[in-house]
Structure formats: structure tokens, C-alpha cells
Residue, then its C-alpha position, 0 to 999 in steps of 0.5 A: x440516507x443514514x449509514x447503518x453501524x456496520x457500515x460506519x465500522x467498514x469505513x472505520x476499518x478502511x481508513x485505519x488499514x489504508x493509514x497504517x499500509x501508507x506509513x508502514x510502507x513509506x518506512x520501508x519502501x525508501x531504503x529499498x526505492x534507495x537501493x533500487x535507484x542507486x544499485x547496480x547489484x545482478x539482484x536489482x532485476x529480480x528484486x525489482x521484478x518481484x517488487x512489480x509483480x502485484x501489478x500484474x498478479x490478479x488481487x485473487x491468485x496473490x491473496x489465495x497464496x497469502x492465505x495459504x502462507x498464513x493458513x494453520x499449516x503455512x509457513x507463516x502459520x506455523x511461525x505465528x502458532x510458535x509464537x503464541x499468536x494463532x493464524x493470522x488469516x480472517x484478522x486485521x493483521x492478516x488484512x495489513x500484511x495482505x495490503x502491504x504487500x499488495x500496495x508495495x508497488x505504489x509506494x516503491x516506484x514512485x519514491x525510486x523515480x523520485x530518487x533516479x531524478x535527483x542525480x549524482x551531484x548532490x550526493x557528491x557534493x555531501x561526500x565532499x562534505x564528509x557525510x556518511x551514506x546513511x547521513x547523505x541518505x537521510x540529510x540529502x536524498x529523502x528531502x529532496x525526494x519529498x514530492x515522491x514521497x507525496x505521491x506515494x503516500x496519495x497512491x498507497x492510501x488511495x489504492x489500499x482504500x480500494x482493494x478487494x480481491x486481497x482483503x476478501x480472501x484473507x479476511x473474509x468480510x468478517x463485520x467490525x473486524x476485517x470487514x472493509x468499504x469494498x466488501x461491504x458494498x459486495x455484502x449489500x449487493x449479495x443482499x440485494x440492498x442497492x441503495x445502501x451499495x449506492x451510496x457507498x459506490x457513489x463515496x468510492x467514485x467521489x473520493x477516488x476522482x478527488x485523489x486523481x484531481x490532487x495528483x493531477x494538481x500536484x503534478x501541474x505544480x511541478x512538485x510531483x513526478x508521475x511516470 
């Protein structure tokens, strides 16, 4: 059956929102998988603590508190209001912060192991060489953390893709603005449209056996580590 406009323009908005979660926090989760890998700072616990927690936080009680942060009387309210931006609760914007933070996890342990994997003698050996830290970062340890990388990336778009209790409590499900694939099939189910539900359940299933079959291959090629 035909996808009607609303339902395209979900499907529009989960794609841009899992793209840009997926390279906004690549950029930001290698400098700190980095740091996390290599430290040995009192704060690495606490750090790495707090970079896990959405994995266990239920998606509801973590957008509730998002929601407040960016409510009229937040403190990331009041600092967008400063600033002439308005809340950014129930915008796309306010869905991205939400889904980086949300996928933060996804991104960071698999890039950190990547990095752990690599071993002293590398870095060692573009010390010997003269390479600055950041050049040896960049030069040495990103490429030969690739296949983390990778499996970041799948992870991170993947697990953005099928968010909901986050993007819910902070957008609302407003249609063509913060209304993504996941509430939209909770919107047709409300409505008691379950043939239109179907047939979007059935695209979330498809896509998400195909990135679980990619990770699955990628991991058998040895190019990839999963743990």
C-alpha cells in the first residue's frame, strides 16, 4: 500500500536525525574513546560511568529530565532564551541533543575498545619519529581504529533510527517537525490504522535484521570488534 505524505516526512526526519546524531558524535566521541583508552586520570571511572549510563537509564526518565534542561525555566532554556533562540523542547534540535546523548554509548565503547586494541607500540613508534600526541592521534591511532569506527557508525545510526521513548518526550510527535518512524507507528496504532503500523513495523524489523547481518559479516571478516 502507498505511504501517505506524513508518513514519508517521518521517514525523511528519521533519516536526517540518525545521519547527523551519527557523524556529530563520531567527531566527538574519538577524542574522548581516545582519552578514555589511554588515561589513567581518578576521573576516568566516573567519566566512563556517565558516558554508560543511557544504557541502563529507562529512554523515559532521561528524556523527562532532557525535557525539563531544555524547558522555559531549564538551565538549558534559560541559556537558549539568552540567546534569542526560544526553547528548544518539541524542535529537531531538541530531538539531536536528545539522540546524542541517548546514543552516546554506541558511538564511544565501540571506538574506545577499537583503540585499547591497538597497543603501545604503535604510538611508540610515532614517538620515536617526532610526532606530536595530536599528530600520532590523528596520523596513527584513528586509522588503525577504522573498523571501530565502522561499527560505531552502523551502531549509532541503527540505534538513533529506532528511538522512542527520548525522541517522544522531547518532540512530542509533532508531524513534518519532530515527528520520527517510531511515533509515527505509535500515532497509527492510537488511530487504530494497523495496516499502515504494519507496514512500517515491518521496514523497522527489515532494516534492523540487515544492520545485524552487516555487523554480523563485518565482524567475520575480522575487520570489525564487538565485545
Amino acid at each position: 500500500m502507498p505511504l501517505d505524505p506524513q508518513t514519508w516526512s517521518a521517514i525523511y526526519l528519521t533519516m536526517k536525525l540518525a545521519g547527523l546524531t551519527t557523524v556529530v558524535l563520531l567527531i566527538l566521541s574519538s577524542p574522548l574513546a581516545w582519552w578514555l583508552s589511554q588515561t589513567h586520570s581518578r576521573w576516568r571511572a566516573p567519566i566512563s560511568a556517565l558516558v554508560t549510563l543511557p544504557l541502563v537509564l529507562p529512554p523515559t526518565v532521561l528524556g523527562f529530565y532532557l525535557l525539563v534542561a531544555m524547558g522555559p525555566a531549564g538551565p538549558l532554556g534559560q541559556i537558549t532564551q539568552y540567546l534569542g533562540w526560544g526553547v528548544l523542547s518539541f524542535t529537531f534540535t531538541g530531538l539531536l541533543i536528545g539522540s546524542l546523548i541517548f546514543s552516546l554509548p554506541f558511538a564511544v565503547q565501540p571506538i574506545q575498545h577499537a583503540f585499547e586494541s591497538i597497543g603501545p607500540r604503535p604510538l611508540e613508534a610515532a614517538a620515536t619519529l617526532r610526532a606530536s600526541p595530536v599528530n600520532a592521534f590523528i596520523t596513527v591511532a584513528l586509522p588503525l581504529a577504522r573498523p571501530g569506527l565502522i561499527t560505531a557508525a552502523i551502531l549509532t545510526f541503527a540505534h538513533t533510527v529506532g528511538e522512542f521513548g527520548v525522541v517522544l518526550m522531547i518532540g512530542g510527535n509533532i508531524p513534518g517537525q519532530t515527528s520520527v518512524v517510531s511515533t509515527q507507528i505509535y500515532s497509527h496504532v492510537e488511530a487504530m490504522e494497523y495496516s499502515q503500523a504494519h507496514w512500517l513495523a515491518a521496514g523497522m524489523v527489515i532494516f534492523s535484521f540487515a544492520v545485524l547481518m552487516c555487523l554480523s559479516l563485518f565482524k567475520r571478516k575480522g575487520s570489525g570488534v564487538l565485545r
